[in-house]
MARLUMKE-433278 format. One record per residue (C-alpha): x, y, z; residue in three letters. Coordinates in steps of 0.25 Angstrom, whole numbers, plus 5000, padded with zeros to 4 digits. Example, Ala and Ser with C-alpha at 12.3 -4.5 7.8 and 13.67 -1.06 7.14 Angstrom:
! MARLUMKE-433278
504949825031ala 505549965029ser 
//
This chain:
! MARLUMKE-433278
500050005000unk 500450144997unk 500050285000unk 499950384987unk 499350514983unk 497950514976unk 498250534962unk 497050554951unk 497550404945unk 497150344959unk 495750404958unk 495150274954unk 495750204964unk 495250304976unk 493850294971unk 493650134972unk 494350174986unk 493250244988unk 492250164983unk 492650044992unk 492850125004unk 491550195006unk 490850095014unk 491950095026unk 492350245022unk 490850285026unk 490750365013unk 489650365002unk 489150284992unk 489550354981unk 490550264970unk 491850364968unk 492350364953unk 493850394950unk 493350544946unk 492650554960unk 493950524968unk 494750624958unk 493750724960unk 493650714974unk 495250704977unk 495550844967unk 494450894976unk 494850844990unk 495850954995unk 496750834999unk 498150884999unk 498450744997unk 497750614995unk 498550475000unk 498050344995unk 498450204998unk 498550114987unk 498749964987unk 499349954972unk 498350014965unk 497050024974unk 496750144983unk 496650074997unk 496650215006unk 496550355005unk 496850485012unk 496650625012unk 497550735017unk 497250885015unk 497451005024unk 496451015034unk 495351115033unk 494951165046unk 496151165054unk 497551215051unk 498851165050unk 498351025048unk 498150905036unk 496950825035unk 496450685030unk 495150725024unk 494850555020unk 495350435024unk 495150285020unk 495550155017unk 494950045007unk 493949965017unk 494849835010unk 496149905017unk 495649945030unk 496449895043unk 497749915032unk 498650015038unk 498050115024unk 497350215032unk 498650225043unk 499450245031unk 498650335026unk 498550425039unk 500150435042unk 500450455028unk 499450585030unk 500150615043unk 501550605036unk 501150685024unk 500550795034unk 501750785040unk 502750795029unk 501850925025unk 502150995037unk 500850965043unk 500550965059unk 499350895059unk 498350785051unk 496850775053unk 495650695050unk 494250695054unk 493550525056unk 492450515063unk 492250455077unk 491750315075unk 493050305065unk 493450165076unk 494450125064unk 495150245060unk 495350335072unk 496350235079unk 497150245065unk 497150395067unk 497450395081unk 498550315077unk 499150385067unk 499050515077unk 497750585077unk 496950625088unk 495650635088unk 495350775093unk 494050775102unk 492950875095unk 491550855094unk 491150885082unk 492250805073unk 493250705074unk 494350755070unk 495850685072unk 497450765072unk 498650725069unk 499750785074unk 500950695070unk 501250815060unk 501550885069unk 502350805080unk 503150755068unk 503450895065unk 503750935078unk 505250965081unk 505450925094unk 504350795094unk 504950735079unk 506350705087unk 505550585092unk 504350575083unk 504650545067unk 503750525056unk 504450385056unk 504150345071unk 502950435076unk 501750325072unk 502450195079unk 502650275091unk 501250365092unk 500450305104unk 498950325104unk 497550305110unk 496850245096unk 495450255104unk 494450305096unk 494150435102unk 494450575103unk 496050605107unk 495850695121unk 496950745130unk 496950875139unk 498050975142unk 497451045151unk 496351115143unk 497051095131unk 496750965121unk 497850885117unk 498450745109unk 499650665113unk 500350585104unk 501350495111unk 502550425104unk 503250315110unk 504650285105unk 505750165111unk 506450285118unk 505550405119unk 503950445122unk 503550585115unk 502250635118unk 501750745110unk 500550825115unk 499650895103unk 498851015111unk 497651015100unk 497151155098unk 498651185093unk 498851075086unk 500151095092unk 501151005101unk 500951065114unk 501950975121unk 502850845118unk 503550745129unk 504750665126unk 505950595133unk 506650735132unk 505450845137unk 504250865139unk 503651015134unk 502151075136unk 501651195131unk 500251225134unk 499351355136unk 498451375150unk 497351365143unk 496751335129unk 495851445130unk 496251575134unk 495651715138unk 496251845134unk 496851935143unk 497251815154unk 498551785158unk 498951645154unk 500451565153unk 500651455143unk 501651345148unk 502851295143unk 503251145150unk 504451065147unk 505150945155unk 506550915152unk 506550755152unk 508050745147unk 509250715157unk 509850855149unk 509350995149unk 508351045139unk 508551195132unk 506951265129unk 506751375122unk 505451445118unk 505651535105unk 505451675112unk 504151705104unk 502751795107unk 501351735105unk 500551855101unk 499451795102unk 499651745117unk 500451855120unk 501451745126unk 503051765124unk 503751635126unk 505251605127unk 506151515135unk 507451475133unk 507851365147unk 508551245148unk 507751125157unk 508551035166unk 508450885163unk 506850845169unk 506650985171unk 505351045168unk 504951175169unk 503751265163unk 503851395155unk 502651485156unk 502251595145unk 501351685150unk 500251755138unk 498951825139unk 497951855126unk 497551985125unk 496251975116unk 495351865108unk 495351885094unk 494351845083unk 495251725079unk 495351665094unk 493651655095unk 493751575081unk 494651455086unk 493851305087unk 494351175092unk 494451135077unk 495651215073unk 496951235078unk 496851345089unk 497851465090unk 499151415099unk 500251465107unk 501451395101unk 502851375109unk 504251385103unk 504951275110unk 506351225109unk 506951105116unk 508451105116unk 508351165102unk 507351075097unk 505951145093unk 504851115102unk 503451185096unk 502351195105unk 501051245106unk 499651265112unk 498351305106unk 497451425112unk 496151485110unk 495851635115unk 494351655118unk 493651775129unk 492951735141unk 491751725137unk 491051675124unk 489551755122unk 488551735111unk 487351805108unk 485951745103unk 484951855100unk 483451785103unk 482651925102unk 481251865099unk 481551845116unk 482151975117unk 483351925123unk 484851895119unk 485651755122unk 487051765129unk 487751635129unk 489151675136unk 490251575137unk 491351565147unk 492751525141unk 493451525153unk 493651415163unk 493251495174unk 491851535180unk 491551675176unk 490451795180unk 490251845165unk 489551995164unk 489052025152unk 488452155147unk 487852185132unk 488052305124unk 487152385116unk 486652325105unk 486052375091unk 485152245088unk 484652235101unk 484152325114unk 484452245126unk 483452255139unk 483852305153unk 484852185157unk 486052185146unk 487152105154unk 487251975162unk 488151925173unk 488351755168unk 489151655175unk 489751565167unk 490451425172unk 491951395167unk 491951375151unk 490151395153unk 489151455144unk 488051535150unk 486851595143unk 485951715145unk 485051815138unk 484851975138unk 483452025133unk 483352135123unk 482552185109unk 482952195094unk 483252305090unk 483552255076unk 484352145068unk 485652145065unk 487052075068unk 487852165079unk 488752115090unk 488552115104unk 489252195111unk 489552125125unk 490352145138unk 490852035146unk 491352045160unk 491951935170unk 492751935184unk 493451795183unk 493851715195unk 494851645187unk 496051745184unk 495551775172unk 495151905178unk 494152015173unk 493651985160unk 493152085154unk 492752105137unk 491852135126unk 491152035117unk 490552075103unk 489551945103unk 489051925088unk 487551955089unk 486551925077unk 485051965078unk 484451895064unk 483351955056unk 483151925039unk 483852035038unk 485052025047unk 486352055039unk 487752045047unk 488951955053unk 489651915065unk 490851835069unk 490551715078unk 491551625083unk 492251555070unk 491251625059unk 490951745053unk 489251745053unk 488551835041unk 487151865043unk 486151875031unk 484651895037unk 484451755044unk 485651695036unk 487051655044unk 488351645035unk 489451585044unk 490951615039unk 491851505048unk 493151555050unk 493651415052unk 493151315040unk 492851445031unk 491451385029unk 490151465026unk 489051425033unk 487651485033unk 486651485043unk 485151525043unk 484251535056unk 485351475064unk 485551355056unk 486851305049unk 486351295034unk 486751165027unk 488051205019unk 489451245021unk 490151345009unk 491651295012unk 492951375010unk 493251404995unk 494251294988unk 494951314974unk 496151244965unk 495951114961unk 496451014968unk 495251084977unk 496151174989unk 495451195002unk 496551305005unk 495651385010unk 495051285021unk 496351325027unk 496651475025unk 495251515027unk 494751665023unk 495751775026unk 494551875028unk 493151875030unk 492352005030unk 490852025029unk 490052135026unk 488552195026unk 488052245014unk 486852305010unk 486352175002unk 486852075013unk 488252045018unk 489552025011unk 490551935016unk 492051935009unk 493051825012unk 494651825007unk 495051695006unk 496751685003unk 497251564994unk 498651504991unk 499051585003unk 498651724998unk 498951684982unk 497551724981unk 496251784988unk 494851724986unk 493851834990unk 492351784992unk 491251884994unk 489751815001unk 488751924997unk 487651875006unk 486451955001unk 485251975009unk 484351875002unk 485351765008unk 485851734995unk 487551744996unk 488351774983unk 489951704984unk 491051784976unk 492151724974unk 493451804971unk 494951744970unk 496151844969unk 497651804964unk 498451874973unk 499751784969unk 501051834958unk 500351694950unk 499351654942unk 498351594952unk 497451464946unk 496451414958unk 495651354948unk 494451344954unk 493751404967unk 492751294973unk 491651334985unk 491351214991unk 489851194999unk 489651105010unk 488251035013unk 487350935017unk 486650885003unk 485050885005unk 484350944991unk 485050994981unk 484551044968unk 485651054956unk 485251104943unk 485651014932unk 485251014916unk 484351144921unk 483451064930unk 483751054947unk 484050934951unk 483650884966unk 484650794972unk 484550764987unk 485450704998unk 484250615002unk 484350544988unk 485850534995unk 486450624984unk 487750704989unk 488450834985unk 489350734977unk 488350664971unk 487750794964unk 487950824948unk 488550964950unk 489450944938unk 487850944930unk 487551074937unk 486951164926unk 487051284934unk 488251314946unk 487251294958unk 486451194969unk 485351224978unk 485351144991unk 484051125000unk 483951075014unk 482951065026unk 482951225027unk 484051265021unk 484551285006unk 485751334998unk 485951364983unk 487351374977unk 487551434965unk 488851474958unk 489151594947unk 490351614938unk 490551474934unk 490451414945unk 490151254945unk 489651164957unk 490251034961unk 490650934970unk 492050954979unk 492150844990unk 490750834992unk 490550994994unk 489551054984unk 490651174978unk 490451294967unk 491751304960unk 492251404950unk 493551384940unk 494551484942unk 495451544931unk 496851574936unk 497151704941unk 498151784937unk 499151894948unk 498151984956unk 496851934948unk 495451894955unk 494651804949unk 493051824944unk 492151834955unk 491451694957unk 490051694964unk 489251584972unk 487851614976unk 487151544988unk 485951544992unk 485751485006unk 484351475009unk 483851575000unk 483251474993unk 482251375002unk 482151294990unk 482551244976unk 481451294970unk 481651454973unk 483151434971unk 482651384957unk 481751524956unk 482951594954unk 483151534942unk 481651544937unk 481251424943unk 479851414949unk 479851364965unk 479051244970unk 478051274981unk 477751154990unk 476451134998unk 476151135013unk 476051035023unk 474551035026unk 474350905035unk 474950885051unk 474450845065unk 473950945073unk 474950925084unk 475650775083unk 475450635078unk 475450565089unk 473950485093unk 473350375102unk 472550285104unk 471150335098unk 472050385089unk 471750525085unk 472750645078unk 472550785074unk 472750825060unk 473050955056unk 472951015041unk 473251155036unk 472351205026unk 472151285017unk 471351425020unk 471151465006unk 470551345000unk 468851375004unk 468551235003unk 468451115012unk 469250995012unk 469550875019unk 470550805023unk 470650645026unk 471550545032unk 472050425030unk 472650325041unk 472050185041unk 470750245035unk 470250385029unk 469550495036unk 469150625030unk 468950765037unk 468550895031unk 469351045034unk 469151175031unk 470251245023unk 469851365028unk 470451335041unk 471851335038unk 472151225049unk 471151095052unk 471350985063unk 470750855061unk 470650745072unk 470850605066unk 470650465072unk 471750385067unk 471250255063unk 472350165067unk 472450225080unk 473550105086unk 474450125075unk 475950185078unk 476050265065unk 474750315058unk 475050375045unk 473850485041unk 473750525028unk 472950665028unk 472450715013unk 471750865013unk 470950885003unk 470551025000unk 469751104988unk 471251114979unk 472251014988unk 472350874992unk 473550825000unk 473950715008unk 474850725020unk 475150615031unk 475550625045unk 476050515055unk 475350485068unk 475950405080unk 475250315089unk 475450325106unk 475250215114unk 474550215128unk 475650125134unk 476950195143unk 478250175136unk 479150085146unk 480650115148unk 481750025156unk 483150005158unk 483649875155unk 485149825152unk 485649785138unk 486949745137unk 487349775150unk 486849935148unk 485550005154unk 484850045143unk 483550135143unk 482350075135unk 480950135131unk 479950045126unk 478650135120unk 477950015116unk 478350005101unk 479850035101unk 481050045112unk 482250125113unk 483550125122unk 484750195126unk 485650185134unk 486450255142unk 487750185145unk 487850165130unk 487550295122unk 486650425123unk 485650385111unk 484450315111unk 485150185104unk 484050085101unk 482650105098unk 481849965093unk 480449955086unk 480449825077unk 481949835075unk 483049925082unk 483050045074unk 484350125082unk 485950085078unk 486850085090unk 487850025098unk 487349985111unk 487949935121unk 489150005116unk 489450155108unk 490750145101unk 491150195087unk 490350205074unk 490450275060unk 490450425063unk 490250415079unk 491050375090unk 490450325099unk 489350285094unk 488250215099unk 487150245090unk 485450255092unk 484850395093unk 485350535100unk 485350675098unk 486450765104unk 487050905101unk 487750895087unk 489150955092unk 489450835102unk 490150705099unk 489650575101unk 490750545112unk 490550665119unk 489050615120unk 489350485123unk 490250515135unk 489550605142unk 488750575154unk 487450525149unk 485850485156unk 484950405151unk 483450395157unk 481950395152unk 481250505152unk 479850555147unk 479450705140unk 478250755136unk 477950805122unk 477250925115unk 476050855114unk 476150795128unk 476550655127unk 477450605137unk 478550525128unk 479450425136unk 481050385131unk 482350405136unk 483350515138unk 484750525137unk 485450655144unk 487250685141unk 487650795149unk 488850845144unk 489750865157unk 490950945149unk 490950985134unk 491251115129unk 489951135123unk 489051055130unk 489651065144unk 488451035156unk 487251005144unk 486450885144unk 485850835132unk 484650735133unk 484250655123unk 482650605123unk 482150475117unk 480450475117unk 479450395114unk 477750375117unk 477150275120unk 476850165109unk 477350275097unk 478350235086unk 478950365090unk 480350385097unk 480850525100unk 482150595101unk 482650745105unk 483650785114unk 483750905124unk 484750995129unk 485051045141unk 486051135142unk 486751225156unk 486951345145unk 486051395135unk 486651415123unk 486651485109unk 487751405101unk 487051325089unk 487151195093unk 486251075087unk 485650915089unk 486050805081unk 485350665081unk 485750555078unk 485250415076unk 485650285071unk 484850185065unk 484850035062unk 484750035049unk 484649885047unk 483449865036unk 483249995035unk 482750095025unk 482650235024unk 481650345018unk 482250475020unk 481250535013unk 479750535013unk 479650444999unk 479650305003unk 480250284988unk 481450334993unk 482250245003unk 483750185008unk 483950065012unk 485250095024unk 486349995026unk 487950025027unk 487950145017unk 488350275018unk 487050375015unk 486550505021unk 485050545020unk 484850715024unk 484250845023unk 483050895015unk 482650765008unk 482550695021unk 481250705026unk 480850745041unk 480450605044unk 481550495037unk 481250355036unk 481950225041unk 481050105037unk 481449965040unk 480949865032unk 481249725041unk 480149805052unk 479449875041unk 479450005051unk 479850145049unk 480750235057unk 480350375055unk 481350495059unk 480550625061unk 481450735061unk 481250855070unk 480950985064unk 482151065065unk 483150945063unk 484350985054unk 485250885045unk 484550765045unk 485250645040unk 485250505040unk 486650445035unk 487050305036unk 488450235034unk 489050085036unk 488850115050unk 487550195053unk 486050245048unk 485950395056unk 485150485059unk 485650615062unk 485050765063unk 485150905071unk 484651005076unk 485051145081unk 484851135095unk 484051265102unk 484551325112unk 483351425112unk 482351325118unk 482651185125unk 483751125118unk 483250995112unk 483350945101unk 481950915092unk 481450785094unk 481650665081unk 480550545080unk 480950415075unk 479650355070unk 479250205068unk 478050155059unk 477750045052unk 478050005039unk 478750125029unk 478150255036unk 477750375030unk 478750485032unk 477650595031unk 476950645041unk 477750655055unk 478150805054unk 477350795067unk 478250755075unk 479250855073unk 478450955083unk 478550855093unk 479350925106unk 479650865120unk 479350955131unk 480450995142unk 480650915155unk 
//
């Protein structure tokens, strides 16, 4: 076996690769040709692509490219060997020959992302020298071996020829953590015949903060890894001479400005002498820069120039500068009032004061300041009354006061608090924390200043699609991932808001200047402009804005007619024939949200690693010149539909009818078996009409049009039956249509619960009469079993462990907040018992709860979530929601995410409301989402011949069902509110007999539980 570059005469090779691995690789289904693999590796940004060859078949493949969303670091985007090659040594290969190459590149670092149930490759990493770095929102690994090969002190002892045979590790899989103090770090220790070196990696630097060999042992850390401005603080230098001769230091006599810490030393240690060196520094102020630092990207650091009898010794620990106290501002003037959510940095108790000035939007009342005590490193919330004066975006102007018990001292300052009070006709900007925000009526457009994404955001909700940083040349460069914008100024015109950007390329060779024009009609026009700004002929060849999305419907026009294409049909960006556009644009509709895209001035669509892009090809320019203006239009939700996106081009809109038929307030009946049927008429038709229903037999009833609204009182004829499908037909003087609508049947017996032991555990059961369900709370915190005719939950009981995406996993049904990991969930203090709550309608439902309180998280810190699992009395209904109770109330946009696995054994599913459109699920990989996928989605099993209905709630956001080798999902969210109870809206899971209509349960969408 041997490791080569890709070349274009090893495309064919690559592709069967491909083709042969997507079953273990977890991809699609989709059959690669040659072409594809070219395409996609001309495309790819990789700065090199390694394959291992076995004469002349491709057994393994990996990426290497400069990683995007960090500095100073090199990435493996893809990783993979030939399932007929696995448990070889190819991916090992593979992964030092990356670490080698980065290293030989004069490279620190190498990264990758896997995912947490990865049981077979994370060992392999580990072992190769990545650390798992412990985030919640991604599993993301390092490698530092770059750098400790590079190291002039460390590489006496560890060579590129010795450091894998002598490298020690943990190979568990789960997340590397160690503690200096408050500072997270990594260890790698080598062991050699003579000699142990230990390295220590401080991780927000990147940076060796202290190494330990048979000679010394040297430490240089900070007090703290947050620190305040205008304290008094001393960063220590530790070193232990563990030779039987003297050791010489010196420190480089050098001034960090940013510290304001000098440091020099020149001494000689004694043999076993250990001493301490201390460098005093204070910061005198918090800059725009320091409030935009996250725990994804290498913080700012204080680095020490150390020499070791002569030998350089670099060192270095990372900081972040933030003030005292962290204060946002929620206008909620319908209630007359402003909510304050202050948060305390320090790890001290504080007394806060804090006074608001005058404002011009707003008039505050009497009372406009507020004494708040916050706990150490807590978030307190209050509000202060007042009335509009107008709309508008105009900072608040706030003073904060505090007398500190903890040598911090008086703190003193002023804080400009970014304040928005939204109207159709709000135009402005504000800074907030990592992103520039552009206010357009109620219209959000959110400038990152770490990814350089564009975003949008209407009524508070991210819209479904990301406009990614500008590439260009081919091979495709993502240079400016890296570089990132050298100015971003806005402006408020009198049509709108104008928003310019520099962007520099090859280093200031050139300058790509792109102006939004955000007019007030929402719709945004894109000029692009390139500048030669070399002494050379520039040729970029072509410049490529790449968009990022969720597919759901997409409408493309093609030989002058719009084709539909939607993702339920399981169609893909990738899948689409752009290259048979007749005109350079796509119109995308979700749930509530739609986005059209149209290029000018030659532009063309098309697929770049599976992002939908608008490119345009360049002509080489010459010293000084700028190239022609390139335009994109976008319009974001200007459009609610395909059709009056079409009437801008003369095309005549479709208008859809109205729902006419519901229940008055709920489905639900008894025995006697009566419901309340509501129909909407219509006032201007002067005639009677009737309407009848059909369950087991038909019964007519007359209305009156001129009514507008009518209430009939039926009887059901089946009145024992679990589901009774009505099918209501109104027949007026010009209309006839038919609707149906589901009703449930509850029982008169008391559902039972118990706790009895299965394999050795307590488990909690609930027995309604028709179906059960379990948890328990040893095992995991989801509801992992629920059993009519068949088990219809995939889990792991008695025992979670890894699978596919999740780690640990132990499968069944849960909702928690999107931001936390599984793990963090699963080893947190947890308490399972059965509960009854009462419903809006006022029945008393029976089930089990499952409460986390999070003890010590630096988001969730002291909350407890409670997940609620229902059910009445003999109904082919179970229930699911969750609540929230939180010590802090809270503005920060935060949301639910459910998630349930199914048994998908015989199983087949309607994701629509056609019962001619079906998927039989098994061990491929397929997703089912968005617009297409209807409120209630079908899972129908033809060895019971019963139906599992999923009604989704009302305000539910991304819904999806994906399945892989591994697992049939479920998962959705849901932006939790913070303004009233935070608790999530409840799901129903549904069974009936036979195939099941999906029509007619929007009912019990407006179900609600009532607080305890």
């Amino acid at each position: 076996m041997k490791i080569v570059d890709y070349e274009k005469k090893y495309a064919k090779a690559t592709a069967k690769m491909w083709n042969e691995s997507r079953e273990n690789f977890g991809g699609d289904d989709k059959v690669e040709s040659a072409e594809d693999r070219d395409k996609d590796e001309r495309n790819s940004g990789n700065l090199s692509t390694m394959l291992a060859l076995q004469e002349d078949k491709v057994v393994g493949y990996c990426g290497l490219a400069e990683f995007k969303t960090d500095k100073d670091a090199l990435y493996i985007p893809l990783l993979n060997a030939h399932p007929q090659h696995i448990g070889k040594g190819i991916g090992k290969q593979l992964v030092l020959e990356a670490i080698k190459r980065t290293y030989k590149a004069g490279w620190p670092r190498l990264d990758l992302h896997t995912w947490p149930g990865n049981t077979k490759a994370v060992p392999l990493y580990k072992r190769c020298g990545f650390f798992w770095e412990e985030r919640e929102e991604t599993t993301h690994l390092m490698n530092f071996i770059p750098l400790v090969l590079q190291h002039p002190f460390i590489k006496r002892s560890v060579t590129e020829t010795n450091w894998y045979q002598a490298l020690k590790r943990d190979l568990t899989v789960k997340p590397d953590v160690e503690k200096e103090n408050e500072f997270s770090v990594f260890t790698y220790r080598f062991a050699f015949e003579h000699d142990e070196v230990s390295v220590g990696i401080e991780h927000s630097s990147r940076k060796v903060y202290k190494i330990e060999t048979a000679e010394a042992m040297v430490e240089y850390l900070l007090p703290h890894k947050q620190l305040f401005p205008n304290h008094p603080y001393e960063a220590t230098l530790k070193i232990h001479n563990k030779k039987n001769c003297p050791l010489s230091i010196h420190v480089t006599e050098t001034v960090d400005n940013r510290l304001h810490m000098k440091m020099a030393v020149d001494d000689v240690l004694e043999k076993n002498e250990q001493k301490t060196y201390r460098f005093p520094f204070i910061i005198s102020e918090v800059r725009k820069e320091d409030e935009a630092i996250s725990d994804g990207v290498t913080y700012p650091m204080a680095r020490m120039p150390l020499f070791m009898d002569g030998i350089a010794c670099p060192l270095a620990c990372g900081y972040s500068i933030k003030k005292p106290f962290a204060l946002q501002a929620k206008p909620q003037l319908e209630q007359g009032k402003v909510f304050f959510q202050l948060k305390n940095h320090l790890s001290t108790s504080q007394q806060v004061n804090v006074r608001v000035k005058d404002h011009p939007l707003i008039q505050w009342n009497n009372q406009r300041e507020m004494n708040v005590s916050l706990a150490a490193t807590g978030v307190e919330s209050f509000t202060l009354t007042c009335k509009q004066k107008r709309a508008g975006v105009v900072p608040l102007i706030v003073e904060l006061a505090s007398e500190s018990k903890d040598g911090h001292g008086s703190l003193r300052y002023t804080e400009q608090v970014p304040f928005l009070v939204e109207s159709d006709d709000t135009i402005g900007f504000f800074e907030k924390e990592r992103s520039l925000v552009v206010v357009n009526g109620r219209r959000q457009l959110v400038f990152d200043y770490e990814t350089y994404f564009v975003t949008m955001k209407q009524f508070g909700q991210d819209e479904p699609w990301t406009m990614l940083y500008p590439s260009f040349n081919e091979p495709v460069s993502n240079e400016l991932a890296q570089t990132g914008w050298t100015s971003l100024k806005p402006e408020v015109t009198d049509n709108g808001v104008l928003i310019t950007i520099n962007y520099p390329i090859h280093n200031g060779d050139a300058q790509l200047t792109i102006v939004y024009e955000w007019e007030k009609n929402g719709i945004i026009e894109a000029s692009y402009v390139l500048k030669n700004k070399s002494r050379n002929v520039l040729d970029l060849k072509q410049l490529i804005i790449p968009f990022y999305f969720q597919p759901d419907s997409i409408y493309l026009p093609i030989k002058g007619e719009v084709v539909h294409v939607s993702q339920i049909n399981q169609v893909w960006i990738q899948d689409l024939p752009l290259d048979k556009l007749s005109d350079p644009w796509v119109f995308m509709n979700w749930a509530s949200s739609s986005l059209g895209v149209e290029g000018k001035d030659g532009a063309e669509c098309l697929e770049i690693d599976d992002d939908l892009c608008v490119r345009w090809t360049l002509d080489p320019l010459q010293v000084g010149e700028e190239s022609t203006s390139k335009k994109l239009l976008l319009y974001s939700n200007v459009d609610n539909s395909i059709d009056h996106f079409m009437a801008r081009k003369h095309t005549k809109p479709v208008v859809k009818p109205l729902k006419q038929v519901a229940f008055a307030a709920h489905g639900f009946y008894h025995r006697g078996g009566e419901v309340n049927v509501a129909l909407q008429t219509n006032p201007n038709q002067p005639d009677h009409g009737i309407i009848t229903i059909v369950d087991d037999k038909s019964v007519t009833y007359p209305y009156e049009p001129m009514k507008g609204t009518e209430t009939i009182q039926h009887k059901l004829n089946q009145p024992d039956q679990p589901v009774t499908t009505l099918a209501v037909t109104v027949q007026g003087k010009s209309i006839r249509s038919t609707h149906y609508l589901q009703a449930l049947y509850v029982g008169e017996k008391t559902v039972t619960t118990q706790i009895e032991q299965e394999n050795g555990v307590d488990v909690h059961l609930v027995d309604n009469g028709v179906f059960t369900f379990k948890a328990a709370n040893s095992f995991y915190p989801s509801l992992y079993s629920i059993k009519t005719k068949r088990e219809w939950l995939h889990h792991s009981f008695p025992t979670a462990g890894a699978k596919s995406w999740w780690n640990p996993w132990g499968g069944g049904l849960m909702t928690i907040p999107a931001n936390l990991q599984l793990r963090t969930v699963y080893e947190h203090k947890r308490q399972t018992n059965f509960v009854t709550r009462v419903d809006n309608w006022n029945q008393e439902w029976t089930g089990i709860r499952i409460s986390i309180t999070f003890s010590d998280h630096p988001i969730w810190k002291n909350a407890t979530i409670s997940q609620y699992f229902l059910t009445l009395p003999g109904c082919m209904l179970l229930t699911h929601y969750t609540e929230l109770e939180d010590r802090q109330d809270r503005i920060d946009e935060q949301e639910w995410l459910m998630g349930c696995f199914f048994n998908r054994d015989q199983l087949f599913l309607y994701p629509t409301d056609s019962n001619q459109l079906s998927f039989q699920l098994g061990e491929r990989t397929q997703t089912f989402a968005g617009n297409q996928l209807e409120k209630v989605a079908r899972l129908y099993c033809e060895e019971t011949d019963e139906t599992l209905l999923l009604a989704r709630p009302k305000h539910q956001r991304k819904p999806e069902l994906y399945e892989n080798k591994d697992v049939f999902s479920y998962m959705s969210r849901e932006t939790i509110d913070w303004h009233g109870p935070a608790v999530s809206q409840p799901h129903s899971f549904v069974w009936a007999k036979g195939l099941a209509r999906a029509e007619g349960w929007e009912w019990l969408s407006s179900l609600q539980f009532k607080e305890e």
